[in-house]
C-alpha angles and dihedrals in degrees: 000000000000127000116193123215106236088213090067132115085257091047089073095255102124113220096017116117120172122204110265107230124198114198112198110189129132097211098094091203092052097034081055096047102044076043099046089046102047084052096060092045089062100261115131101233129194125176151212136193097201139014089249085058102042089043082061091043088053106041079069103034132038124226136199096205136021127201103209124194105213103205109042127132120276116007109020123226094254099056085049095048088060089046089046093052084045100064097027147012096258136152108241121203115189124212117210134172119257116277101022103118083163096063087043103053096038083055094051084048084053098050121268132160105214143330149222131218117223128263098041142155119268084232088055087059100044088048103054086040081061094049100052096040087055087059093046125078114285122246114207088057112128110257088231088069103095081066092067113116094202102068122140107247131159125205111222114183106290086351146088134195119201098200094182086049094036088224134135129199130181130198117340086009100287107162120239112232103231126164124226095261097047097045078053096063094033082055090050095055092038096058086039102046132155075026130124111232124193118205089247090060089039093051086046092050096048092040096257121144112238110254146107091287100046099047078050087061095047079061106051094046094053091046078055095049099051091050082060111040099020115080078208109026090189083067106037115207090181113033122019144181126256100198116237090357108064134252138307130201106222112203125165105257117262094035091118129098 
């Protein structure tokens, strides 16, 4: 089923682009209603009953957010959330049965952006679509933007963030794979660098409730990130750890644009 947002480019309205939403969840009841109410809220909405269907969807359509199911047969939503950051940039919200910690915290390893408890309310689910849309690239952005000269960009050591374009290069411009989540967290500590962050003021900044769980996804995603950016992530150069306080990005003063 696919339900079009009248308010789309292919709607007639020139310069309006809606987030595309996939929705991945083999409950047919619950796969119609989440689908039914992100279309209403403007959102243009496609789904898939199984991975085998939604790998076919999205071989011909690109998406800016998925709505995974973890634990459906076949194939499960966390095999098809690597498969889905291997072929695009997308946000990826995992959906996971009450009780299963285990489902919840492997996601967030693999790269999630958030996720949602069943059962849940449809307005849960509109409001952390909204989050994480609000940390991905945004898609009604011109295409002439990367042309800009006054983007907002910071120097650390080999590397370059390009926090209007959310992209990271090393040496010789290589790009840094780096998945939503983690280029969140990195954007936290380098506006706030020099700064000492708890993982309370990290999980506020990238829309995270504080809780055990949460603190325990700030800090996955800055294990993720040293092995990224530290040529030895056990001794940090970049960001380090403050025990018992939190973290803090140190970057030489006069290295932002």
């Amino acid at each position: 089923m696919f339900i079009p947002n009248l308010l789309s480019t292919e709607s007639g309205s020139e310069g309006i682009v809606r987030a595309r939403i996939v929705i991945v969840e083999d409950e047919p009841d619950l796969r119609d209603a989440v689908a039914e109410y992100l279309g209403a809220a403007g959102y243009d909405v496609a789904t898939a009953e199984t991975a085998a269907a939604a790998r076919s969807l999205i071989e011909t359509k690109a998406f800016h957010l998925a709505i995974l199911d973890i634990a459906m047969p076949g194939e499960d939503g966390l095999s098809l959330g690597r498969w889905l950051r291997s072929k695009m940039p997308i946000g990826i919200i995992y959906a996971t049965a009450a009780g299963t910690a285990l489902d919840r915290i492997v996601g967030l390893e693999l790269g999630a952006d958030d996720y949602i408890v069943k059962p849940y309310e449809l307005r849960e689910v509109l409001a952390r679509v909204r989050s994480v849309l609000r940390r991905v690239p945004q898609p009604t952005e011109p295409q002439d933007r990367k042309a800009r000269t006054d983007r907002r960009s910071v120097v650390f050591g080999p590397f370059q963030a390009d926090l209007d374009g959310r992209l990271v290069t090393g040496a010789n411009g290589a790009v840094i794979d780096m998945a939503k989540s983690e280029f969140d967290v990195l954007e936290v500590f380098l506006t706030r660098a020099n700064r000492l962050l708890t993982r309370a003021a990290i999980s506020e900044a990238i829309g995270f409730t504080e809780d055990p769980e949460s603190s325990r996804a700030v800090d996955i995603r800055i294990m993720r990130l040293r092995k990224k950016i530290e040529a030895d992530p056990a001794n940090p150069k970049f960001l380090r750890t403050v025990r018992g306080e939190g973290y803090i990005f140190s970057l030489p003063t006069g290295d932002s644009n």
